[in-house]
C-alpha positions as CSV (number, residue, x, y, z in Angstrom):
1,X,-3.1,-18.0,96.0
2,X,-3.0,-14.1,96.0
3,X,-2.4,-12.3,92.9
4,X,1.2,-12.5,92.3
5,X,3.8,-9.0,92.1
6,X,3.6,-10.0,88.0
7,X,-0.1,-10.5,87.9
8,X,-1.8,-14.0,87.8
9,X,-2.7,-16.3,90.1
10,X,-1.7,-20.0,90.7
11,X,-5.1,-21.9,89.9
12,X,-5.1,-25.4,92.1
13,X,-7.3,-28.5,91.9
14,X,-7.2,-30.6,94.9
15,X,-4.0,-29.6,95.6
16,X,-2.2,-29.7,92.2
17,X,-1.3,-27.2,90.5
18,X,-2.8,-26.4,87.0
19,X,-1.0,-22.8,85.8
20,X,-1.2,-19.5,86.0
21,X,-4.2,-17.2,85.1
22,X,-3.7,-13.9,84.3
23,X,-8.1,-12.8,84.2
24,X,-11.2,-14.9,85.1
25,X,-11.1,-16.2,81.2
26,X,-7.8,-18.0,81.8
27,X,-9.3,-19.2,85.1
28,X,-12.4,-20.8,83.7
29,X,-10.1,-22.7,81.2
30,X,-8.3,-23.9,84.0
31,X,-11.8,-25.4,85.8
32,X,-12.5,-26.6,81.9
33,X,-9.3,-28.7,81.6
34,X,-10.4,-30.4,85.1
35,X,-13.6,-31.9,83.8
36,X,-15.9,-29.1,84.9
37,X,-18.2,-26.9,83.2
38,X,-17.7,-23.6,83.4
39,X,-21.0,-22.5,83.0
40,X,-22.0,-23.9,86.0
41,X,-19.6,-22.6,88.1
42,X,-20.3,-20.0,90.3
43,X,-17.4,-17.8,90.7
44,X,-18.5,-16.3,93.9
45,X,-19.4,-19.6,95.8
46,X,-16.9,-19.2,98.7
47,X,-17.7,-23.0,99.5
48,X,-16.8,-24.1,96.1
49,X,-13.5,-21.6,95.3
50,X,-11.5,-20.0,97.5
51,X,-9.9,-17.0,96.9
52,X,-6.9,-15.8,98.3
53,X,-6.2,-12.0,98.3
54,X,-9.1,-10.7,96.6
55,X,-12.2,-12.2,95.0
56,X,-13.0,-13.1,91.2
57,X,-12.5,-9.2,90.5
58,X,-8.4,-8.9,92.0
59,X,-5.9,-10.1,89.2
């Protein structure tokens, strides 16, 4: 989802909803809490995460 007017964006994992992150740290935590390691994912990989509204960079 886009950044919101407030800032953050709504982070989704298969199509529920996990929160709100406010910067790529919160968003990470987010890919955490669903079993994945967040050193291995690639924020950029536009087959793995899609960004609405801007990429990794647009909070």
């Amino acid at each position: 989802m886009p950044p919101s007017l407030g800032g953050g964006r709504r982070v989704r994992v298969d199509g529920e909803i996990l929160g709100v992150a406010y910067n790529l740290r919160d968003f990470l935590e987010f890919v955490r809490r669903a079993g994945l390691d967040p050193d291995m994912v690639n924020v950029v990989d536009e087959d793995f995460i899609e960004w609405r509204g801007g990429g990794p960079d647009v909070w």
